[in-house]
Phi, psi and omega in degrees: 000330193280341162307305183284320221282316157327296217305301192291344172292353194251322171259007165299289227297319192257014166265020201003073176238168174235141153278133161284142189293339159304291242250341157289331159305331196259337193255019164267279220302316188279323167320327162326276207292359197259291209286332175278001172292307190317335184276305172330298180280011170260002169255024144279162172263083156303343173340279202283021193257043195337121175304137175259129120326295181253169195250306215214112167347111199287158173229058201319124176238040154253189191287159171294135186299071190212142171337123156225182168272139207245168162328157169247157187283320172331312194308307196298320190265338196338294174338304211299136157309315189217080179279155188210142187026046176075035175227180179254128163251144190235170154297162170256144160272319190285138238208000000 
């Protein structure tokens, strides 16, 4: 326990949060239970399992990526405070 109790005083510090010494106690001990889960699943035989990214298939749920019709660049500049030869002129910042 005094192993998590270091791991967790080290990842307060660099998630720069504070603990009350109650609440390092509770959060050793479930790191405990966290690094022995963690020993557990390195005695499966994963061999015949192919790697994954996600545990359950992704699903894009957005629209198809495909060509439509846009602004005519007049429409795109109406706005622009100071358009110039079909372009948006901005300040220069970069120096």
């Amino acid at each position: 326990m005094a192993g998590a109790h270091m791991d967790v005083t080290d990842v307060a510090h660099l998630a720069r949060i504070r603990l009350t010494p109650a609440e390092e106690q509770t959060l050793g001990r479930q790191l405990d239970q966290i690094l022995d889960y963690m020993e557990q699943l390195k005695g499966l035989d994963v061999s015949g399992v192919e790697p994954t990214a996600h545990p359950f298939p992704l699903v894009n749920v957005m629209r198809p990526d495909e060509a439509r019709p846009s602004l005519s660049q007049d429409e795109a500049l109406r706005n622009a405070p100071a358009p110039a030869n079909g372009l948006f002129m901005v300040p220069k910042i970069v120096e």
